[in-house]
N, C-alpha and C positions, 0 to 999 in steps of 0.2 A: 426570582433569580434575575440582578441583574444583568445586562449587557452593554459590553463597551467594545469600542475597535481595538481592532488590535493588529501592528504591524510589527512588532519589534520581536524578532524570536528572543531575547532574552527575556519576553515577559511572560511567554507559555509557560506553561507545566514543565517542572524538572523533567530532565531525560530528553527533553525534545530537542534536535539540534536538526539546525536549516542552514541548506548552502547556496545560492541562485546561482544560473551559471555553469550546473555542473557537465551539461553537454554543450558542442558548439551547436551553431545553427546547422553546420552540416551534418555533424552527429544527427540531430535530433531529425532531420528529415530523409538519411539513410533509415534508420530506425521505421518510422511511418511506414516508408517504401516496402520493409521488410514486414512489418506488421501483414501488410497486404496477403502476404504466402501462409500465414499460419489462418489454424481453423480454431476458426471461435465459435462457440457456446454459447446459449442464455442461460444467465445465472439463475439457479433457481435456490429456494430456501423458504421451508415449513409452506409448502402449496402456492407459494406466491412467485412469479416470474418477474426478472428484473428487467428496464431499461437497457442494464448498460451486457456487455457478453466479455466473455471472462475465455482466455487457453493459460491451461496449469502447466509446470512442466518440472521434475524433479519427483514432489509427491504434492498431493493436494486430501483437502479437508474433506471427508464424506460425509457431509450433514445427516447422513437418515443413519450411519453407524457410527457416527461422533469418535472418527479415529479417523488419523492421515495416513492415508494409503501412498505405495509408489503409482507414479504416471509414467508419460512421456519424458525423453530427458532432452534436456536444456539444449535449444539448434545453435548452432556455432554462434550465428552474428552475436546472440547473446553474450557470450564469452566475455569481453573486454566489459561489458556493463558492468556484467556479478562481478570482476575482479576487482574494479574499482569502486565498487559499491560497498565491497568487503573490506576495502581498505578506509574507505568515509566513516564505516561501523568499526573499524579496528576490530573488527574477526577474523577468522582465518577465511579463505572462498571455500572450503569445503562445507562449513557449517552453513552457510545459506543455501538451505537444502529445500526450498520451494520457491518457485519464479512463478508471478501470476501478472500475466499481460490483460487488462483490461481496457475495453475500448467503450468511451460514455457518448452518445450522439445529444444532440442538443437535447434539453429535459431531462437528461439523466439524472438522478439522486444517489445519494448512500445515505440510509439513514443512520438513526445513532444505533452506536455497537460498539462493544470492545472484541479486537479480532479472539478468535479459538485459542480456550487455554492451553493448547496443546505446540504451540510457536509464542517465543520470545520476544527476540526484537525484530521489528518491522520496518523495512527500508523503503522508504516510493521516493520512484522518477519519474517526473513529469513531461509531458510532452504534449502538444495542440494549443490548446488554451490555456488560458492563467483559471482557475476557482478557487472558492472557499475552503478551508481546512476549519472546522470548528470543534473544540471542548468545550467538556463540562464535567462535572465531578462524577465518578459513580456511583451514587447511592447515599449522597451526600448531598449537603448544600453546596452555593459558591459560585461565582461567576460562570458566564458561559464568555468564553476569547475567540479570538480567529486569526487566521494568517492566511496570506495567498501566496497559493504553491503559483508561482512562474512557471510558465513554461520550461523546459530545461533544469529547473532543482532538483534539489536530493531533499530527502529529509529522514532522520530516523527519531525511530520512538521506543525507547528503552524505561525501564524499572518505574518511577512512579507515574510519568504520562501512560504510559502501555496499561500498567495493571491499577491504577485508581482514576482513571478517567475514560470518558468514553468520546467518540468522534464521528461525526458525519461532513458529508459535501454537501451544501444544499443543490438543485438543478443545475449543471451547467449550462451556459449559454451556446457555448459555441463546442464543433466537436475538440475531445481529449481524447487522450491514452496517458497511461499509468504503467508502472512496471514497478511491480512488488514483493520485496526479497524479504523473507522470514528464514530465522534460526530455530531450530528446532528445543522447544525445551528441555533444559535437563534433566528434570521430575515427570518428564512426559515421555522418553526413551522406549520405557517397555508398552507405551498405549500406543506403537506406530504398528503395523498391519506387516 
């Protein structure tokens, strides 16, 4: 498989659209601020514990019964994000019906994975440090690309990036936080809890 760099969102995978930018700098360090008050989790998945700790809020994925259940719902400051987040996706804001605040401290990974078939399109905002955003096909040959999520972007992942590629972070450097808005799919309706 080769690899090449890759900075220009026009040359990812269809579906993928990137915006840098999309918070100010005081947004983004309100945000942080608030981060502080919610209670995070380590991520866990098939017996292995992660680096990075993850607060769901809306519903979230039950790995051990592979359905999305309801959680906690979405704390105010959140509000204006989902709203304009829904509008970067051209969805309505009711349809991004899970919010997943992730905080990665130095060393943190994501390995490769396509998110749960059971959510659509997939919104992240970035905030701390700039990292790696890396594809590669699923299950298929073809390049592996990358982008670097800014500090402050958006980006969504819709129709063939989402469902024929797969994507990891490799370790961040410096600490991050992510905020990630998914829609719920619409063959996936009666498999919600």
């Amino acid at each position: 498989m080769g690899i090449r760099r890759q900075t220009d969102p026009g040359d990812l995978p269809a579906g993928f659209r990137y915006q840098p930018e999309f918070l100010s700098v005081e947004e983004e360090a309100d945000l942080q601020k608030c981060f502080k008050q919610l209670t995070f989790r380590a991520f866990e998945f098939q017996g292995h514990t992660a680096k990075r700790r993850i607060a769901d809020f809306g519903w979230e994925y039950d790995f051990s019964s592979r359905r999305a259940i309801e959680t906690k719902p979405l704390p105010e400051f959140l509000f204006p994000i989902q709203e304009r987040a829904a509008i970067f996706a051209g969805v309505p804001e009711r349809e991004l019906v899970e919010t997943l605040v992730t905080e990665y401290p130095p060393g943190a990974p994501i390995g490769w994975h396509r998110d749960v078939p059971q959510f659509e399109d997939v919104i992240g905002v970035s905030l701390g440090s700039a990292c790696r955003m890396r594809f590669k096909p699923h299950r298929q040959k073809g390049k592996l690309v990358w982008i670097t999520l800014e500090p402050r972007s958006i980006y969504l992942m819709r129709g063939p990036v989402r469902w024929q590629f797969q994507h990891s972070i490799p370790a961040v450097e410096a600490h991050r936080y992510s905020i990630t808005f998914r829609t719920l799919r619409k063959s996936s309706k009666q498999e919600v809890a």
